[in-house]
N, C-alpha and C positions, 0 to 999 in steps of 0.2 A: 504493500500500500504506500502513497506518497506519503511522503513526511508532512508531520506536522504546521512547519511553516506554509505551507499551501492550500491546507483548511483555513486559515486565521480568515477571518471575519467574514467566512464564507455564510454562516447565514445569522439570522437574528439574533440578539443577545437578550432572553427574558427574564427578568427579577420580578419575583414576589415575594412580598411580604403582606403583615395580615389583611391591610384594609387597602392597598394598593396593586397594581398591573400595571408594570412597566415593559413596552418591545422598544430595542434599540436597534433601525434601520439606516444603515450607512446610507450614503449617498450612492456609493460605487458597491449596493449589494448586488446584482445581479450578475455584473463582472465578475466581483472573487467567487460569486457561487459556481456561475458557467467553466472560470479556471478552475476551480476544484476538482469539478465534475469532471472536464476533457484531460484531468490528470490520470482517470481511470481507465487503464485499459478496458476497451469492450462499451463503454458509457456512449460514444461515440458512434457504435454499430445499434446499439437501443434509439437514439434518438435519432437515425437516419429511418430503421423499422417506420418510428412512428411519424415521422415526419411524411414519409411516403404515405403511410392509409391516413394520413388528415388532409393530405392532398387531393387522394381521389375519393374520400367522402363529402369536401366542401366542393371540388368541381363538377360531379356528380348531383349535388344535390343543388349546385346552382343554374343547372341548365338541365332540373327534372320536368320541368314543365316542356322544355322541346324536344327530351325525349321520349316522354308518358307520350305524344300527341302526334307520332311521326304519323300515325296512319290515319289522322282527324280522328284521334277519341274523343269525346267531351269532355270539358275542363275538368268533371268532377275524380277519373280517372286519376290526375297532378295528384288531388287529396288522399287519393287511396292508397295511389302506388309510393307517393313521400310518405305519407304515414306510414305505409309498411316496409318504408328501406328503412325507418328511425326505429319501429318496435323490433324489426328484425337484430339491426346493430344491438340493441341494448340488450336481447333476449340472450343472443351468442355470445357477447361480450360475457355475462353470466355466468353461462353455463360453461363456457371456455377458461374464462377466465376461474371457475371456481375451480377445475381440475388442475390447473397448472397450479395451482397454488396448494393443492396437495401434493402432487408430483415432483413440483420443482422443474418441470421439464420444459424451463420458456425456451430457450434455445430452439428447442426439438420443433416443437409444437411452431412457434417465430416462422421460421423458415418454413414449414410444411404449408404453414397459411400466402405466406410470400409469393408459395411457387404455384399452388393452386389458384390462389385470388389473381392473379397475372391469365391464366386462362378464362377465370370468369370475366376478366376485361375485355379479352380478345372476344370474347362473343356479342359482349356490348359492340365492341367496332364491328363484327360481321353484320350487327343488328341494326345496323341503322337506316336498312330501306326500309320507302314506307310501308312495305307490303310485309313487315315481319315488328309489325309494331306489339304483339302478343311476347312474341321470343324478345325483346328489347325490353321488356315490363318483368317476365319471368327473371331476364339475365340480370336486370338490375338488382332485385332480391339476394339474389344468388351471390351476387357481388357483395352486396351489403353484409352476407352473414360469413363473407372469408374474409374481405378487409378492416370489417368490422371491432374485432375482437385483438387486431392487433395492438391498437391504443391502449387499453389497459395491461395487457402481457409487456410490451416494452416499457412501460410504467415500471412496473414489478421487476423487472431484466432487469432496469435500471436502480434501480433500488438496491437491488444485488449488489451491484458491482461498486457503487460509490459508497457503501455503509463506511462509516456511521453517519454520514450525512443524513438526512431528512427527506421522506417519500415527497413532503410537502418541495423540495429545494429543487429534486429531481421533477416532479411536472411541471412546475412553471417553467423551466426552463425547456421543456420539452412541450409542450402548451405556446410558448414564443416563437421558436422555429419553426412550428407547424402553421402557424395563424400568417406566421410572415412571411413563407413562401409560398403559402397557398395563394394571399392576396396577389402575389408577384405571378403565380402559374395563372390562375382564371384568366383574367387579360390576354394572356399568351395562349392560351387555349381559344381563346374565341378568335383571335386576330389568324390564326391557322388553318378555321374553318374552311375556307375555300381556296387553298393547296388542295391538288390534286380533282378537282371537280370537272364532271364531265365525261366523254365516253374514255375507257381505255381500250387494249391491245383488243379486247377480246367483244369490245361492242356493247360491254355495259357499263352504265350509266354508276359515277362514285357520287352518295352523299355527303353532303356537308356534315362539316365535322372527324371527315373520316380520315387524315392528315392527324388533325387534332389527339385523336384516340388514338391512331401508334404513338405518338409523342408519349403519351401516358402511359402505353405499355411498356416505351423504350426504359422509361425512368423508373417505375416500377420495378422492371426486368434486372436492371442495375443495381438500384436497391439491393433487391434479393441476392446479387454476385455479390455486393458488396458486405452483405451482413452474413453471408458463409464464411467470410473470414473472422471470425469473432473471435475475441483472445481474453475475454475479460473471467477475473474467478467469483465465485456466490462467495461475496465473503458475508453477509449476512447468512448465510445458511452457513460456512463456517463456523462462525461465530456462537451460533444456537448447536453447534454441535458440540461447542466445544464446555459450553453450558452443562449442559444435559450429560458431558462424560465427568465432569468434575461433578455435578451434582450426585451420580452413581458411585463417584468413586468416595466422596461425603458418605454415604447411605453405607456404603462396603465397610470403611473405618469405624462408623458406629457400631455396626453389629457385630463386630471384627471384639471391637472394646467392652462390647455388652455380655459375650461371648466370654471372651475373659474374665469379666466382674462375674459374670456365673460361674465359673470354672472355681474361680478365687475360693467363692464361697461354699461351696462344694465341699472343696480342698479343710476350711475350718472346721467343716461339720464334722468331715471323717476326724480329726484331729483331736478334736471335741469328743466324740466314743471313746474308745478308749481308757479316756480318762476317770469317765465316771462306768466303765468297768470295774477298772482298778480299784476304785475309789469303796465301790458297789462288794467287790470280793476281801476288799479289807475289813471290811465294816461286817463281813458274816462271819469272816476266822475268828475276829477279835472277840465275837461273841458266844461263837463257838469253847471259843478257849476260858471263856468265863465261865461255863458249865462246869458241876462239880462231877469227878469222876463217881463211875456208880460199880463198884463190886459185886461178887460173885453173892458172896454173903449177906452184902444189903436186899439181895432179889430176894434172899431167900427170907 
């Protein structure tokens, strides 16, 4: 882990006392937080994850209404189909997110979503004539529930990797590069819409937008090469392991000691017999021996 000096004022400083709450906010906290953070190996590959699915969840869902409509559905489709890219994200996010956190297995899980959610994309691009406006509604769901669930998992990746830093410290800054290059993609995604429109080689006709959506898969695609290289360690899951083998080995020593003090006392009991044997066959000779002898001729 980095050294000390490189956390320093990485994030808030809070004092309580009884009737007080004090948070102490530099000026330059989000810089020593982000340097903290990009000191972690692997912290890096988490926030490119999630940078990538808040990309194609906010441009995706800011151009749902031209694609719910390729085929003239009525507006109320926009409501159905956004509503159910947002209940799907959060459903997955859930139930995904709840297994990686018994597992441990973001990595695994990370990338398995990375590489699947890239071909839910590419169906989105094959979907955009107007005559497969059904598959372009289906795909988009579909999409929602693999890129979905990334955001919360590289949350958790990252948490991992920058401990003891703060979950809170980890998402804002992972919340800022997502919001800030998404704002910078949508522009560039629309302005792309019509590259490549019109007939090609084969005599049919390209929709708009569809330039657009390789760009997204290109970068997505990247993403995903980019985050198979991952080098970062759990050192929060270290750390709870290393808990949990002292707290056993606490538990071992006591009963180790307890063990003993029963042994001990064992040991006095048996020491203790003896004595009042002793003690026991003295006390019947000596009484013995006080009896008067009885002859032949006093029987008689």
């Amino acid at each position: 882990p980095p050294a000390e000096g490189v956390d320093a004022g990485a994030e808030p400083v809070l004092t309580i006392t009884p009737h007080h709450l004090d948070i102490d906010i530099r000026d330059d906290q989000i810089i020593l937080a982000t340097r903290a953070c990009f000191a972690r190996p692997g912290f890096i590959h988490s926030l490119v994850s999630f940078t990538v699915s808040g990309i194609v969840i906010n441009t995706l869902s800011t151009y749902m209404d031209y694609l719910v409509r390729l085929n003239g559905a009525p507006r109320e489709y926009t409501g159905i189909v956004g509503g159910s890219f947002q209940v799907v994200i959060m459903i997955s996010s859930l139930i995904i997110g709840g297994l990686c956190d018994k597992t441990r297995a973001y990595y695994s899980v990370a990338i398995a979503m990375l590489v699947i959610g890239a071909f839910g994309l590419a169906e989105c691009g094959v979907s955009l004539n107007a005559d497969r406006g059904n598959d372009m509604r289906l795909a988009l769901v579909i999409t929602a529930a693999l890129v979905g669930p990334l955001q919360p998992i590289s949350t958790e990746l990252g948490v991992e990797v920058v401990y003891p830093l703060s979950e809170n410290t980890v998402l804002v800054i992972q919340q800022l590069f997502s919001n800030l290059l998404s704002a910078l993609f949508i522009p560039i995604f629309k302005e792309l819409k019509d590259i490549g429109i019109g007939e090609d080689e084969s005599g049919s006709e390209q929709p708009e937008y569809t330039f657009s959506f390789y760009l997204l898969i290109v970068l997505h695609a990247a993403a995903t090469v980019f985050f198979a290289t991952f080098n970062g360690r759990y050192l929060r899951y270290e750390h709870e392991l290393q808990k949990k083998e002292a707290k056993e080995q606490n538990k071992i020593a006591r009963d180790i000691a307890n063990q003993d003090d029963g042994n001990a006392s064992v040991a006095s009991m048996v020491s203790f017999q003896p004595s009042l044997l002793s003690g026991a066959e003295g006390y019947v000779s000596s009484e013995f021996e006080r009896q008067p002898l009885v002859t032949q001729n006093q029987l008689v």
